[in-house]
C-alpha positions as CSV (number, residue, x, y, z in Angstrom):
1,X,93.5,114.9,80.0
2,X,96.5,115.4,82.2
3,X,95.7,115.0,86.0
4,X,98.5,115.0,88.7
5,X,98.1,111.8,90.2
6,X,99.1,111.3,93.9
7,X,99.9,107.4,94.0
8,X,100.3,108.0,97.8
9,X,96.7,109.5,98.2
10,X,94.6,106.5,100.0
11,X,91.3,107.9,98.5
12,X,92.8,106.5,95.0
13,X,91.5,103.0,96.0
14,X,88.0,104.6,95.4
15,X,88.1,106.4,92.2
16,X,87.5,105.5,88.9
17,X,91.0,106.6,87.7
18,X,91.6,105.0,84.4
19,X,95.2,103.1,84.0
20,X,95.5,105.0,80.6
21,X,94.9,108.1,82.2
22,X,98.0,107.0,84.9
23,X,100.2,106.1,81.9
24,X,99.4,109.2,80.1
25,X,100.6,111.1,83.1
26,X,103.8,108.7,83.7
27,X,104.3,109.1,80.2
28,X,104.6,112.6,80.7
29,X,107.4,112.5,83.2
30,X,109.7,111.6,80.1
31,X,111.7,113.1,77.4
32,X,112.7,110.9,74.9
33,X,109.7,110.0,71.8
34,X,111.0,106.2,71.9
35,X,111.2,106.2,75.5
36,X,107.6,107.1,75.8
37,X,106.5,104.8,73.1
38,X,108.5,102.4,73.9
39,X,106.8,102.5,77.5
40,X,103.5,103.1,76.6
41,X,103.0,100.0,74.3
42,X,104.9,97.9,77.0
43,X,102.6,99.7,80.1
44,X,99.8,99.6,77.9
45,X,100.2,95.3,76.9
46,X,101.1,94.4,80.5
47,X,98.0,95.5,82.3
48,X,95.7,94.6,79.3
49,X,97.1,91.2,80.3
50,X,96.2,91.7,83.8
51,X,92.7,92.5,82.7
52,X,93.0,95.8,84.9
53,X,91.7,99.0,83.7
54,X,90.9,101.0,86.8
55,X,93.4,102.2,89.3
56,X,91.0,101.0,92.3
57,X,91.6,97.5,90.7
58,X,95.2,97.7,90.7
59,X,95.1,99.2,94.0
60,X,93.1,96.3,95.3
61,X,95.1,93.7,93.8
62,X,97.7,92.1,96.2
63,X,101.1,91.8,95.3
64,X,102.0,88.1,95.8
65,X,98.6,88.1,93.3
66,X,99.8,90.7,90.9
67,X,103.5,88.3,90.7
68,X,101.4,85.3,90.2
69,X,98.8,86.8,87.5
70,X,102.1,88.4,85.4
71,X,103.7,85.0,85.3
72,X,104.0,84.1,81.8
73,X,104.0,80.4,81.3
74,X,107.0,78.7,79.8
């Protein structure tokens, strides 16, 4: 379910673009089999922990917010 994703396209903020779907097309972009797994489990684990699955969501999200929600405590 490839789709070339413009990240510059403003109308983004109002689609129901999954993340997965984003990674998937990221994921794409590289060669290498651990690369991509490496980057999908790590892509996949960090916006799980954000609790974000929509691009609209992610576009919506500050980024002062997005430091402070990725902070893992210590």
């Amino acid at each position: 379910m490839s789709q070339t994703i413009v990240v510059q396209d403003q109308n983004l903020m109002h689609t129901e673009i999954l993340i997965s779907a984003v990674i998937e097309d990221f994921l794409l972009t590289k060669n290498s089999r651990q690369t991509v797994r490496s980057y999908r489990g790590d892509l996949v684990a960090f916006f799980e922990y954000l609790e974000i699955s929509r691009l609209s969501a992610l576009a919506a999200l500050s980024f002062p917010i997005m430091i402070n929600k990725s902070r893992i405590p210590v």
